[in-house]
C-alpha positions in Angstrom: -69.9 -25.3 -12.3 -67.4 -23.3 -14.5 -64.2 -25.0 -15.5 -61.4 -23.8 -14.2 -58.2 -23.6 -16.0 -54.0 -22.9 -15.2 -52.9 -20.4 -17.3 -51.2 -22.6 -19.4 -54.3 -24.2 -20.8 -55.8 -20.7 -21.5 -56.3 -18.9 -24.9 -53.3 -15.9 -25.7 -56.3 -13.3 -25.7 -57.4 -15.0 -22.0 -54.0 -15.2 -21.1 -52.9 -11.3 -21.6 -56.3 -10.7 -19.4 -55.2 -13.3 -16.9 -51.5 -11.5 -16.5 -53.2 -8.5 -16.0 -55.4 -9.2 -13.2 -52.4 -11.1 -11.8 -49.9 -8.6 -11.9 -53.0 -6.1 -9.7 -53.3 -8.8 -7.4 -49.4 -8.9 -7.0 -48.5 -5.7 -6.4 -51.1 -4.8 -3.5 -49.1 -7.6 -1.7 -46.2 -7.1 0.5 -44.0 -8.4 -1.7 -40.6 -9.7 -1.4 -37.7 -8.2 -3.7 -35.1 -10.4 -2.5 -35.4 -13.2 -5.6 -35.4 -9.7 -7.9 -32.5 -8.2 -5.8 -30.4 -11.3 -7.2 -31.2 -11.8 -9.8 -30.1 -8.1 -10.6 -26.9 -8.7 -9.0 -26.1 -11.2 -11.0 -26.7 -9.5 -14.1 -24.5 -6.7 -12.4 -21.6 -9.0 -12.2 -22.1 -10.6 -15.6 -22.1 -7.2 -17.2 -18.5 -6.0 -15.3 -16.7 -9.9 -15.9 -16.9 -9.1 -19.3 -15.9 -5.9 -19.1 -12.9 -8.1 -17.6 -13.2 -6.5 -14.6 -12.3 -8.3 -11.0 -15.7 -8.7 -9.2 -16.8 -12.0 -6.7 -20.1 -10.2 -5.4 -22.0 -6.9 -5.3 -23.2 -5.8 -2.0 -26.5 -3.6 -2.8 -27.5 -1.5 0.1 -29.9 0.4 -1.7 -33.5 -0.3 -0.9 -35.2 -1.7 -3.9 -36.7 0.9 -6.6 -33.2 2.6 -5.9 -30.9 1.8 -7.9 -27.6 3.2 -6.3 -24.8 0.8 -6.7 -22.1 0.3 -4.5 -18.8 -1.1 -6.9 -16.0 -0.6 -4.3 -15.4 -4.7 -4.1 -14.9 -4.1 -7.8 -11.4 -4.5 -8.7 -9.5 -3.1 -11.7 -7.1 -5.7 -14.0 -4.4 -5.0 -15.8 -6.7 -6.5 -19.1 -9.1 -3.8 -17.9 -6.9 -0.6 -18.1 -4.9 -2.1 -20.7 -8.0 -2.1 -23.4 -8.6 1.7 -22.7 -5.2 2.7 -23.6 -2.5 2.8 -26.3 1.0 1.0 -25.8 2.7 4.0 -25.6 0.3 5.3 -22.8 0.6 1.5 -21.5 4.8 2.1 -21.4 4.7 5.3 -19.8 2.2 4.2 -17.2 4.8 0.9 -16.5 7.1 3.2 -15.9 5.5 5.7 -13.6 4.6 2.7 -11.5 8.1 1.6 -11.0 9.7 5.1 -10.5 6.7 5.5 -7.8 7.6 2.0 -5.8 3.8 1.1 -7.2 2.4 3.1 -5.1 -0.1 4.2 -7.6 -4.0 4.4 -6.5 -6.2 3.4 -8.8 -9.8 4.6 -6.9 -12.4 2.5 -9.2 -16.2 3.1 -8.1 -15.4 4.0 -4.3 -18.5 5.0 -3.5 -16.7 6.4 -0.4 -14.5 8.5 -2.6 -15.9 9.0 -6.4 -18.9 6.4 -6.9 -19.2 7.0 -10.8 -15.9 6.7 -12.3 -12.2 6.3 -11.6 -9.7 8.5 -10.0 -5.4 7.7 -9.5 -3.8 9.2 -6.9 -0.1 9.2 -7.1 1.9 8.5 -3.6 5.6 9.3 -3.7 6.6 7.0 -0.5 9.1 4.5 -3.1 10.4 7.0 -5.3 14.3 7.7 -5.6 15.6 11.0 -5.9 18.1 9.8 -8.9 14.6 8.0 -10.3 12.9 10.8 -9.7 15.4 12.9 -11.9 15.8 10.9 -14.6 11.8 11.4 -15.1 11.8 15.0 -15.1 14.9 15.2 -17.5 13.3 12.9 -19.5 9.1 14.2 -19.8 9.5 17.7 -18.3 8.8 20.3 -21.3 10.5 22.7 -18.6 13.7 23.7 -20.2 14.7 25.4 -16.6 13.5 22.5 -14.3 15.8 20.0 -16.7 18.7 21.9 -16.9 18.2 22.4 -13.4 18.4 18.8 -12.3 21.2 17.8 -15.4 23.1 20.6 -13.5 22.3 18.6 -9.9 23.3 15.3 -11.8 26.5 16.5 -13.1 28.0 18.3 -9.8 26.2 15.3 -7.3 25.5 17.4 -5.0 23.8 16.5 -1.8 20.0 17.6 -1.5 18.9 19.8 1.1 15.7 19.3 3.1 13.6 22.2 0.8 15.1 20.8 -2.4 14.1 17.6 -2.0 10.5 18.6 -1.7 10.8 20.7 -4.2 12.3 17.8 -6.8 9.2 15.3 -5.0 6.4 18.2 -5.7 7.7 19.0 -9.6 7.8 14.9 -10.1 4.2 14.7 -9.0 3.0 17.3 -10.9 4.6 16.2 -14.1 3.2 12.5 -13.4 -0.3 14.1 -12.7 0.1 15.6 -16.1 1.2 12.9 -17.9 -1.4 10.4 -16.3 -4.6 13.2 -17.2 -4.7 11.4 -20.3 -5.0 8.1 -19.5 -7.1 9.0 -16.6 -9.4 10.9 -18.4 -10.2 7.3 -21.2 -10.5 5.3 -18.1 -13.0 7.9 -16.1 -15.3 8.2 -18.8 -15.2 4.2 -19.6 -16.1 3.7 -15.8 -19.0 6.6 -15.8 -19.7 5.4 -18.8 -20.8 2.0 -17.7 -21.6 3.1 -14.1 -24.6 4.5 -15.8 -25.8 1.6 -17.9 -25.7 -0.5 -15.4 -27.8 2.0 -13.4 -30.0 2.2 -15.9 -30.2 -1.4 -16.6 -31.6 -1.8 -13.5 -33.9 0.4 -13.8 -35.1 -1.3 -17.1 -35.2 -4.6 -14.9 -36.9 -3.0 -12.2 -39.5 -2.0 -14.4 -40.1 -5.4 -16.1 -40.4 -6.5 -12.4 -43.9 -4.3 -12.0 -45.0 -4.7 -15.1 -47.8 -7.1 -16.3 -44.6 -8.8 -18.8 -42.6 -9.9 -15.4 -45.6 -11.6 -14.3 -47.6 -13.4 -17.7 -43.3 -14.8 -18.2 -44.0 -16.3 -14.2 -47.1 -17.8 -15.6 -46.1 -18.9 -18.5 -42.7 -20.3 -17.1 -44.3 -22.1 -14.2 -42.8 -20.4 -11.6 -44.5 -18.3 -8.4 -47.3 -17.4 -8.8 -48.1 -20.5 -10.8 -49.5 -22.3 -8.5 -51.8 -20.3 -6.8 -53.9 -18.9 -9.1 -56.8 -20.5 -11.1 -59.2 -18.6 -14.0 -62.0 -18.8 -16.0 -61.8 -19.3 -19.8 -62.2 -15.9 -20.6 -58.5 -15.3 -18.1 -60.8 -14.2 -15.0 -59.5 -15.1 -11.9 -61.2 -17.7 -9.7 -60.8 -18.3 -5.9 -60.0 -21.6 -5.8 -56.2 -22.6 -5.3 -57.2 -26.3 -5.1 -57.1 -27.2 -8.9 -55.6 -30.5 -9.4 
């Protein structure tokens, strides 16, 4: 009767052979991604913690071989933003947020809204029309719009309904303009690493079907270990029953 052997006892030239005819057997199976699905995830979550980025868990909705990510639960810190930019971006940013109330957006990989990258949106529900002011005199290159409001400052007159609007819309715009910068380092950081991660998983998707994923099961003791027997020469044998 020929000897039967657990990969482990086999030869590297029998084992290579054995992986093989493992990894054909494996993959005309129904198999079950979930233990890959994880352990993806997890590398997912160690990639974007030290990218000191907020993140508890990633919720994957894409079928398997897929590898769309949803990153909304990711949440941006202030150590993330803060590596991207200067100080003197980091100042002006400080104080945009407190002219605005803090109502400042920040849209990181809302796969609702701009899966990829990173988008701010600038709401101007807690700004101050003397705050608001200020700004413009201070950042707007717009010789008429500051002499404008420095005029407005010096008689204190009242605001009508349309000026008002008119000082909100010009406060935006100068903060969009101001923020394109800093935007623009943190967008391409985020796409940036939106796509390796995408394509790390492709990379681990592929070890996953490939006859590696499978001789590092063997050789690691873990499924499908224990259910598979071979010859010397790394032939499979049908017997499961080895002691």
């Amino acid at each position: 009767m020929e000897q039967l052997h657990r990969f482990g006892d086999l030869s590297d030239k029998a084992k290579k052979k054995a992986a093989e005819a493992v990894c054909e057997m494996e993959l005309k199976k129904d198999r079950d991604y979930a233990h890959e699905t994880i352990t993806i995830a997890q590398c997912v979550i160690s990639v974007l913690k030290e990218e000191l980025l907020d993140v508890d868990d990633i919720y994957w909705d894409a079928p398997y071989g897929q590898p769309i990510l949803d990153l909304s639960s990711v949440k941006m810190t202030e150590e993330f933003f803060e590596k991207l930019i200067t100080k003197k971006e980091i100042k002006l940013f400080n104080e945009i947020q407190d002219l605005t109330g803090e109502y400042l957006e920040h849209k990181l990989f809302d796969f609702n809204y701009n899966s990829e990258g990173y988008e701010l949106d600038i709401n101007h529900n807690g700004m101050e029309e003397k705050e608001a002011i200020e700004f413009l005199i201070k950042y707007s290159i717009d010789d008429e719009i500051r002499d404008k409001y420095k005029f407005h400052l010096l008689l204190k007159a009242e605001f009508s309904c349309e000026e008002k609007e008119e000082l909100i819309r010009e406060t935006e715009e100068l903060i969009a303009q101001l923020c394109k910068p800093i935007s623009k380092k943190v967008n391409e950081h985020a796409k940036k690493l939106y796509e390796d991660l995408v394509n790390m998983i492709k990379r681990h998707e592929e070890y996953n079907d490939s006859e590696n994923y499978w001789y590092d099961c063997l050789e690691h003791k873990v499924y499908p270990h224990d259910i598979y027997v071979f010859n010397s020469h790394g032939d499979i044998i049908e017997n499961k029953n080895v002691a």
